[in-house]
N, C-alpha and C positions, 0 to 999 in steps of 0.2 A: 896403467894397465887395468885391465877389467876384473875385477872378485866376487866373487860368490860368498858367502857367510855363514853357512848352519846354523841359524842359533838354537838355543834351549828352546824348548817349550815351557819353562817354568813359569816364565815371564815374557812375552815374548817383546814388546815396547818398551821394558824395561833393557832387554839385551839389546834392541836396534840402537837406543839412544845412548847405550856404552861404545859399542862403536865408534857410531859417527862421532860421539863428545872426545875419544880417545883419536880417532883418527882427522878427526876436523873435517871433517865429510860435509857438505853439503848440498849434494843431489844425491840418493839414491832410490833404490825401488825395491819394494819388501812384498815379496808371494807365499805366500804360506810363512815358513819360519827361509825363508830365504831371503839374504838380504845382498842385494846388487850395487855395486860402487865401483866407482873409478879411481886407485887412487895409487900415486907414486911410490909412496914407500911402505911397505905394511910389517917395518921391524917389530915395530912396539904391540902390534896386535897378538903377541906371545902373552901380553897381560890380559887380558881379554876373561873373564869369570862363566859369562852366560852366552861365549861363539861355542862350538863344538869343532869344527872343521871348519877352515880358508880352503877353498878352489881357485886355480885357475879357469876365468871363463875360456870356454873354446870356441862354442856356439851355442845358439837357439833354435829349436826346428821345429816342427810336429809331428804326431804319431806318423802322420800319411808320410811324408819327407826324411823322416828319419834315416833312411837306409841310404838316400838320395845323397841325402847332406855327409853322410860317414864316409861316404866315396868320392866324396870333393873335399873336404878338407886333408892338408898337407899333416900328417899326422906323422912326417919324418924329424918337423918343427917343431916339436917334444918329446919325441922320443929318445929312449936312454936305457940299454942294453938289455932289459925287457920291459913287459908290459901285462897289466892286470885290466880285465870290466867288468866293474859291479852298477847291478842297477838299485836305486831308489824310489820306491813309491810313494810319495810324502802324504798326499790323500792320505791316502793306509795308515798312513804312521797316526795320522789326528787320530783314530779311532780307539788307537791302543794297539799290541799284540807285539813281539818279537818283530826286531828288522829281519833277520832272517829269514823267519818267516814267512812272512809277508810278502819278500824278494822272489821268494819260491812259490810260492802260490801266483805270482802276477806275472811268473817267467812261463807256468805251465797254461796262464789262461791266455799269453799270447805267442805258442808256439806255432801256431798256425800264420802268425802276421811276420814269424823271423825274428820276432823280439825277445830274445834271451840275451843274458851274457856269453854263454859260445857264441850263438850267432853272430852277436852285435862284434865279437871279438875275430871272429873267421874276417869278417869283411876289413876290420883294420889290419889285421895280418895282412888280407893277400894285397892292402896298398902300399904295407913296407914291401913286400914281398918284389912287387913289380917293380923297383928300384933294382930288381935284378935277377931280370929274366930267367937267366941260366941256371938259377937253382930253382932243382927238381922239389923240392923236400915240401911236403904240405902242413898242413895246420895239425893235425893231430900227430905227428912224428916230427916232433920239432928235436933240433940239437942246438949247441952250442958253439957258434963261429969265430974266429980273430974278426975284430974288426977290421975292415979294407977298404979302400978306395976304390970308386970304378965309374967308369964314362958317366953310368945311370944316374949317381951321387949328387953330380956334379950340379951346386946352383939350387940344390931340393932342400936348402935349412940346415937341418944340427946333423953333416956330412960325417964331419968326427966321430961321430957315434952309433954311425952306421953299421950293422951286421947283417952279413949276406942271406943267411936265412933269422926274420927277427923271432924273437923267443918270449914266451910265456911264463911267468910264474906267479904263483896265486898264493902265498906264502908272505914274501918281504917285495913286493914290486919295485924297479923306478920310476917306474912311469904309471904310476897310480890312477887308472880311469874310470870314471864315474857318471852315468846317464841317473839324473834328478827327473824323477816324472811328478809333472802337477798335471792339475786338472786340465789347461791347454796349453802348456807346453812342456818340452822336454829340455833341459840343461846339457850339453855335455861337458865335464870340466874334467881339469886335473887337480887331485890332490895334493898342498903343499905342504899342510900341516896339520895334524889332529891333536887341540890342546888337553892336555890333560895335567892338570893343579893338584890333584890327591888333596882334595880339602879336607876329606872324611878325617884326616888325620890329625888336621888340626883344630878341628871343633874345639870347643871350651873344655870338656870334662876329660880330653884328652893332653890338656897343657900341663906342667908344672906348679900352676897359680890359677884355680877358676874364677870367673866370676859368672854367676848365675844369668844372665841378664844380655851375658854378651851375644856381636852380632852371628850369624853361620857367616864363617873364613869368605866366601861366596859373594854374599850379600856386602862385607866390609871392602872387597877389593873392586867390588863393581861401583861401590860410593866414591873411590878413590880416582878409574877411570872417567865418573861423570864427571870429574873438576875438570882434569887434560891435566892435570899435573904432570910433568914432565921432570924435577930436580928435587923437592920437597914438598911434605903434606903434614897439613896440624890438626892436630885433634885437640879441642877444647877442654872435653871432659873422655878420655882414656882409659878409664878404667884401670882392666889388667892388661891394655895395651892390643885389643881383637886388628883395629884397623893399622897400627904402627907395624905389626908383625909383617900384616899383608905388603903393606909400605917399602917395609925393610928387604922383604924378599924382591920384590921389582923392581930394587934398586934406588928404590928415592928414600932421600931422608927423612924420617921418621920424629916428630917431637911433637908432643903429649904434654898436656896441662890436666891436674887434679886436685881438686880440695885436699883430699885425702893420704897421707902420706904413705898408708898403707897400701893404697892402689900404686901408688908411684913403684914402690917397693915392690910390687905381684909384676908390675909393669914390667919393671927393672929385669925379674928370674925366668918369663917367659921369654926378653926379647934375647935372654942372652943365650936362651936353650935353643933356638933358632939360630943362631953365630949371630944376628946384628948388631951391629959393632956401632954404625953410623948416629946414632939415634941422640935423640936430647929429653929429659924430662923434668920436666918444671912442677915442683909443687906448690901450686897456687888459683887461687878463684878465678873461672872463667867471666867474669860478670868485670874481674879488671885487667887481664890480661893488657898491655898496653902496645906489645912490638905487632907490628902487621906484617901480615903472613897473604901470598899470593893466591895460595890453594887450600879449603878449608873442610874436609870432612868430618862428621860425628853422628852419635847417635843417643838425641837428648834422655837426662833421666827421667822416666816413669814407670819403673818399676817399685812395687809394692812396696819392698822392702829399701827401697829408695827415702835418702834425708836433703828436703832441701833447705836453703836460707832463703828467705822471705824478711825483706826491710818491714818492721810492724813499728810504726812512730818512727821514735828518732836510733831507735835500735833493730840489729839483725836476729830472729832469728829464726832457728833449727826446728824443722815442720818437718818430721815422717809421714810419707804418704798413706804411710798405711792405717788410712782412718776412715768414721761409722759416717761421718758426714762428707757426703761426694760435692755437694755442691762449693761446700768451702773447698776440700782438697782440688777442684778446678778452678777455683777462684788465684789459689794458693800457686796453683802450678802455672798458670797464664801468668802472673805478674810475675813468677821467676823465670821462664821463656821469652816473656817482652824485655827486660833487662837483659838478657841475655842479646839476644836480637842489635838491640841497640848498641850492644859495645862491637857486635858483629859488626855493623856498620861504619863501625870506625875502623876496625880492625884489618878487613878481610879487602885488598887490592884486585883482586881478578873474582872469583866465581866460590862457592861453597857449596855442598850438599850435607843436607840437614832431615837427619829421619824425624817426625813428631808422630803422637799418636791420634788416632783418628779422630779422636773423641774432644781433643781442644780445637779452637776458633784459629786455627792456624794463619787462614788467609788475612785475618782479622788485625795480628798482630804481627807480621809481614809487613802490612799498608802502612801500621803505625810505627814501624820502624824504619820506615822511609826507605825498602829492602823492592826489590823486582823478582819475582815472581817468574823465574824460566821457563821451568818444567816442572812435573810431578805426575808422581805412579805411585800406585798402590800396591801392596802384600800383604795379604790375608793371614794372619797370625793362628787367630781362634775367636770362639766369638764374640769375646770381650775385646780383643785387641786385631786392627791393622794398621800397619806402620804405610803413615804419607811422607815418600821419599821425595826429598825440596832440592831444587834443583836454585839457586840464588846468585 
């Protein structure tokens, strides 16, 4: 079946390639933040960070045909005991200002061409409508009918669901209808689902254990859909456990590797203030981790107040980042990122994503780890830091 996709504007290449890596997509077409695919099952798109709304497609048309096209499609073949039409002007949206807004502003500048939501919604009323001549009843005195059977019905789609005068509610709809307006063309779809995660909620400073450093809730579970992880997902270096939580709520198992036992321990109280139950935590150095793991997300140390080991001779050790001299602290930090890498390479069976920061030779140490290079996007942090999301 055909879909439609909202995504965010936060990122927008970023959200397309969540998708398709979460759905296994392989063709689609991306207009604005619209993204187009064909594809069988779209359960798991509930995990989705950066969609807003999945449609069903119904059709493609333009402004001139618009009205042409609303009176030929069989619009009995999703309908379901009423029906709602909201338009979208996505142009508009790039600019900024209220959807609302905006809706109403581009409904009043073309009431002259019929293109509002009454309008656009009168014309699909009276094609449920003529499924049955006999009722007198119009578009603005609508009631509420038993469903029934009748000659007209018969052979026209979703029969079942038919009601002799059809009905309007603009409130809770079933049949959620939506006209997308871009620059040349118009969408018309149905609504199946509108995601909403409540991340706000579980940012860092609002967990039971912070850690300073962790990823936004958002960001961690969009790293987790670019694997395809489907049954479990490991995080190298875990922290307080930002990407496990997201894990744990999507239903995959969850297990975490730390130096630090303390982090295990933070790990440990947020995943259980979440109820996950499933999870595993290993206190131990990512640099020897030995079991391999299919699906692999994380988001490497470089923060300030960050300690790392650094092999110096025939001993390890303990280098805080937070020092006067930048050229060693990147010296410092590549050679414990390319260790790293390299045990990845043993380690990791299918695919991994790996945030680094922008500022090391990432691609550099990639090659020398004998690592392919999928994909990568960028997010602007601030202007010392953008995180290069590695798609591996």
């Amino acid at each position: 079946m055909k879909y439609i996709f909202l995504l965010s504007k936060e990122n927008i290449k970023l959200a397309e390639e969540e998708a398709l890596s979460l759905l296994n997509v392989k063709k689609s077409k991306l207009i604005n933040n619209l993204l187009i695919l064909d594809v069988g099952d779209i359960k798991s798109a509930d995990r989705l960070a950066y969609t807003r709304k999945i449609y069903q497609f119904l059709f493609e048309t333009k402004r001139e045909n618009l009205i042409r096209d609303i009176k030929n499609f069989n619009w009995q073949s999703i309908y379901k005991n009423n029906f709602c039409v909201r338009i979208h002007k996505l142009d508009s949206l790039e600019a900024g200002g209220g959807e609302l807004n905006l809706r109403s502003k581009f409904m009043a500048s073309n009431r002259g061409a019929g293109i509002s939501e009454k309008n656009l919604a009168s014309y699909i009323w009276k094609k449920l409508k003529l499924l049955n001549p006999k009722d007198s009843k119009g578009f603005e005195n609508q009631r509420v009918s038993k469903p029934r059977k009748t000659k007209f019905s018969a052979g026209l789609g979703n029969s079942k669901n038919f009601q002799s005068t059809p009905k309007v509610n603009l409130k809770n709809p079933k049949t959620p209808i939506e006209f997308l307006i871009t620059k040349n063309k118009i969408y018309a779809v149905k609504l199946i689902k509108e995601l909403k995660h409540n991340f706000e909620s579980r940012k860092a400073h609002k967990r039971p254990q912070l850690h300073p450093t962790a990823l936004h809730p958002k960001l961690a579970r969009c790293l987790i859909n670019l694997t395809g992880a489907e049954k479990e997902i490991m995080d190298p270096f875990c922290g307080a456990g930002g990407i496990l939580i997201e894990a744990g709520l999507m239903n995959l198992r969850p297990v975490g590797y730390d130096l630090y036992k303390d982090m295990i321990n933070r790990a440990k109280i947020n995943l259980e203030h979440y109820k996950i139950k499933n999870y595993r935590l290993i206190n131990d150095d990512a640099l020897k981790i030995k079991k391999k793991y299919d699906y692999i997300a994380t988001d490497l140390p470089y923060g300030l107040n960050t300690s790392i080991w650094v092999k110096k001779g025939s001993k390890n050790k303990k280098i805080p980042l937070k020092q006067t001299n930048k050229r060693e602290k990147l010296e410092n930090l590549e050679d414990f990122y390319l260790g790293f890498l390299k045990n990845l390479k043993r380690i990791m069976k299918k695919r991994a994503v790996v945030i680094f920061p922008h500022y090391v030779d990432y691609k550099k140490l990639i090659k020398k780890a004998n690592l392919e290079l999928e994909k990568e996007f960028s997010q602007y942090i601030h202007g010392s830091l953008t995180r290069k999301i590695i798609v591996l």
